[in-house]
N, C-alpha and C positions, 0 to 999 in steps of 0.2 A: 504494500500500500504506500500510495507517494501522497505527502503529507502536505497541505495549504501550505506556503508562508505565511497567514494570516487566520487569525483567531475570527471567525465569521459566523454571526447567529444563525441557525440552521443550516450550517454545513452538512453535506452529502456523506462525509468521511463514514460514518459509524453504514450509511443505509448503501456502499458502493456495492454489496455482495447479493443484497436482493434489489436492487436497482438495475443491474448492468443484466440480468437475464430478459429485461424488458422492452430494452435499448437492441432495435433491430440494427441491423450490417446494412451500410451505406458508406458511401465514399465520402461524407459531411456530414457533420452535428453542428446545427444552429442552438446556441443557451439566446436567452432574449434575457434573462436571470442571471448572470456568472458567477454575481457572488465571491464565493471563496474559491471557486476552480475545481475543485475534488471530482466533479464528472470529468472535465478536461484530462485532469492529471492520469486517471485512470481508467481511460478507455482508451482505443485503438484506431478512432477515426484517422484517416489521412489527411480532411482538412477541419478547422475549425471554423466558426463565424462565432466571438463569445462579444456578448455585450451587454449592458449594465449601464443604469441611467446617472449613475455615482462618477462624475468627471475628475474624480482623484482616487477611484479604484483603478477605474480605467488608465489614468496616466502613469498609477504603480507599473501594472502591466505591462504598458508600449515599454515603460522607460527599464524593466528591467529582462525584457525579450534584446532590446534594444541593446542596452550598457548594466547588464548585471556586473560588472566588477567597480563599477563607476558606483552605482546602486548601494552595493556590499560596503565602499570603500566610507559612503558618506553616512551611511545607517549604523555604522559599530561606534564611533564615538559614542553614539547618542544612547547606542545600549548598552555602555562601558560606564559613564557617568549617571544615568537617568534614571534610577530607580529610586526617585524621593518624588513627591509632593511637588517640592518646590521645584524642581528641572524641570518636572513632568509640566506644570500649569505654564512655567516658560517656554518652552517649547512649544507648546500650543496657543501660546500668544504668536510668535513667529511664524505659525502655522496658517494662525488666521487673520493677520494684519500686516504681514510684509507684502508687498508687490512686488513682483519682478522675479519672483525665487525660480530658479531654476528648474525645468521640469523635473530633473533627478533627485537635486533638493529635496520638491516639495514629494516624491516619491517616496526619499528615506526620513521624514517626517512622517508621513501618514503612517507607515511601517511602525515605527516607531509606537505614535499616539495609539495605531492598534494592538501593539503586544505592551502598552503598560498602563491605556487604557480599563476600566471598571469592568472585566470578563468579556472582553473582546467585540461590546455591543458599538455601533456606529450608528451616531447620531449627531444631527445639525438643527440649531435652530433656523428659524423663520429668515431670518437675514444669510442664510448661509454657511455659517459661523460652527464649526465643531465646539461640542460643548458637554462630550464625557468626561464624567470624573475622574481621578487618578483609580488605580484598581488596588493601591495599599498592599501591593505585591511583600512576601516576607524575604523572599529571594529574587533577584535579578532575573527577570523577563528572558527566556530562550530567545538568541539571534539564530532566524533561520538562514542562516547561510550556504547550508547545503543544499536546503529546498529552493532559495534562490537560483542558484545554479541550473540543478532540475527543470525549473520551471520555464525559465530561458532556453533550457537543452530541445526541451519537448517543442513551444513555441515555436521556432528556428525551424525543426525537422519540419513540421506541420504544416509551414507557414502562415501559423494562425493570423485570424485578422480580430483586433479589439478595438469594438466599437461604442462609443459614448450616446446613448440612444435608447428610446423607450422603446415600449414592444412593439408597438402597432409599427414605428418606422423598419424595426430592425425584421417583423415580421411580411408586410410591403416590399422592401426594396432585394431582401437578400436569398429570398426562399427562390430555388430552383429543381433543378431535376434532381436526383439521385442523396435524398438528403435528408435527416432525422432531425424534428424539430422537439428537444428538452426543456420543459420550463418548470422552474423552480421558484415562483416568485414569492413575498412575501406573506407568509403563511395565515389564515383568520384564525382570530383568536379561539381559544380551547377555551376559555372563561374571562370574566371582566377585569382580573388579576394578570393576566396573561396578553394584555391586548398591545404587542410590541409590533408595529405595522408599519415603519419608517426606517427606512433605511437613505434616504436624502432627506431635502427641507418639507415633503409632500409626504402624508401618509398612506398608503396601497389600501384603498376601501373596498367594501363591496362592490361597488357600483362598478373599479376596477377590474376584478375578480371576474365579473357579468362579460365587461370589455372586453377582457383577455378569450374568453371560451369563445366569441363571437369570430376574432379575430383568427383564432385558429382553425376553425370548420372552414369559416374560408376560404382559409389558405389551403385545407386538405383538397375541398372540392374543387379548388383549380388546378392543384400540381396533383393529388392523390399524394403527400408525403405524411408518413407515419407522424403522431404526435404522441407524447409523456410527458406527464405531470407527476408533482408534487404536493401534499398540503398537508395540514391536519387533518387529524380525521374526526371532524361537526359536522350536526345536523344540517349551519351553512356551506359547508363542502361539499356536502354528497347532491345539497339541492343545484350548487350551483355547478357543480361539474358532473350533472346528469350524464351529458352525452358518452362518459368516461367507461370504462370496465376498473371498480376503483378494488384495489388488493390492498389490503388492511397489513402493519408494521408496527411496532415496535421500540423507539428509538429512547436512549437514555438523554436528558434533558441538560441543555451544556448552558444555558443560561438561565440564575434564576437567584432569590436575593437569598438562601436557604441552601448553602451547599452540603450540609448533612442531611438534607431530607429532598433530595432530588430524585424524580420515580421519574420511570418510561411515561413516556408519552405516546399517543397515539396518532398512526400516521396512515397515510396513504399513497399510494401510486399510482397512477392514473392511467390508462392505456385506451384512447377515444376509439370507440366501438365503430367498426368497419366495415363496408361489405366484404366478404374474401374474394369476390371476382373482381371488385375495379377497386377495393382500398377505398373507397370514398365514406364518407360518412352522409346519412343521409339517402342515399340509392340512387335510382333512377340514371346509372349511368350504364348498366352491364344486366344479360337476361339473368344476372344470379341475386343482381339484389331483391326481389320478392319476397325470400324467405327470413331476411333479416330487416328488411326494411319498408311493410308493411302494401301499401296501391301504391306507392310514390313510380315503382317502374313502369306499370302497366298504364296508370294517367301520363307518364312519357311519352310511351309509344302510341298511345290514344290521341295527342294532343298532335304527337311530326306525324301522323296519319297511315302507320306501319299498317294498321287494319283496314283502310281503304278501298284496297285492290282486293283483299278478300272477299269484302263484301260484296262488289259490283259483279261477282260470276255466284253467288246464292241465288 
């Protein structure tokens, strides 16, 4: 298992073993979700498209595909001296009030902020503004330096592309032939104690959630490309990801204010129910969807006039 460099709420890490038998073979996995990378790092695709609406994950990313030694060289000071309070909130003044810092800079900052940050949650106020607490680490914050490496290794071979971008764009512009669409985005809440739904200045609603599913039937019934999901597992998941085949999981809980009373939580995967003749969801493209997908074939062919000629010699 190849490990984040980055501490990421609902990381893939624990779920890559009953995740990846879901994840069909293709020449491309589009994330519209990246997150933490943990699909990325541990699958096999040839190409990547990973993207994420966070313009300072994103830049971690380019800049350390790009210049991991540059990356590594400017991030270990900060892991060398920074585990107090006080480096920690400095630092994150710099982070959030310097102009002009360097993409790589603000790369081995963000790094930084995330591994000595309050249990590796990422969050921005309304202005923009990173605004996690220190995490009152007892020991010095692991520098992923190896996993740096790694990560740049895989990127490079892959020629991954990381894009700064919501779904619906990265869902529009990128989807093509021969290609698995994974989205993992952020999770609705399991209870009103739990309700962590932000990961930039905007929180991922329901109404969101609604969005997302729309956008992907879509996309299946123009290209026919497989889709996977993620979420909890609520009575608002199951309603809103009808369309899904949803398989129920497991997962030990990596964020939460109680670390001696952390229980599994309850999860799902999501695999959007298909016809097996044309892959589409929905029907009406192949004589095989009838059986899975109700009159929608037969009012097709009803409608382009396949029954026409029959009738005219009755």
């Amino acid at each position: 298992m190849i490990r984040s460099l980055l501490k990421w709420p609902g990381g893939k890490s624990r779920v890559i073993p009953e995740l990846r038998p879901h994840l069909p073979k293709a020449d491309c996995l589009i994330e519209p979700f990246v997150g933490g990378a943990s699909v990325f790092l541990n699958t096999d695709y040839r190409r990547y498209i990973l993207a994420d609406i966070n313009p300072d994950l994103i830049n971690l990313y380019r800049e350390v595909k790009s210049n991991p030694e540059l990356v590594i060289d400017l991030a270990w000071p900060l892991f060398a001296t920074g585990n107090s309070k006080e480096e920690y909130l400095q630092n994150r003044r710099i982070f959030n009030g310097t102009k002009g810092l360097l993409d790589a800079a603000r790369a081995a900052l963000f790094l930084y902020l995330n591994r000595h940050g309050y249990n590796g949650v990422v969050r921005y106020n309304q202005s923009g503004g990173y605004n996690v607490p220190f995490g009152q680490h007892k020991t010095a914050p692991y520098f992923p330096e190896e996993e740096i490496r790694q990560f740049a290794e895989k990127a490079n071979d892959t020629k991954a592309i990381f894009l700064c971008s919501s779904f619906q764009n990265t869902l529009r512009v990128m989807v093509g032939a021969d290609e698995v669409i994974y989205c993992d985005p952020p999770y609705l809440p399991a209870s009103d104690t739990a309700n962590f739904t932000q990961y930039h200045t905007d929180p991922f609603t329901e109404r969101h959630h609604r969005q997302l599913v729309v956008a992907l039937l879509e996309v299946n019934r123009k290209y026919g490309v497989p889709v996977i999901i993620s979420n909890s597992d609520t009575e608002a998941t199951r309603k809103i990801y009808k369309p899904f085949k949803l398989h129920e999981i497991s997962v030990q809980r990596s964020v939460s204010t109680d670390k001696e009373n952390r229980q599994k939580a309850k999860e799902v995967i999501g695999v959007l129910k298909v016809c097996e003749g044309c892959g589409i969801a929905g029907g009406g493209c192949c004589p095989d969807c009838g059986p899975c997908c109700g009159d929608s074939t037969y009012g097709a062919m009803v409608k382009a006039g396949v029954f026409d000629e029959q009738d005219s010699f009755q």
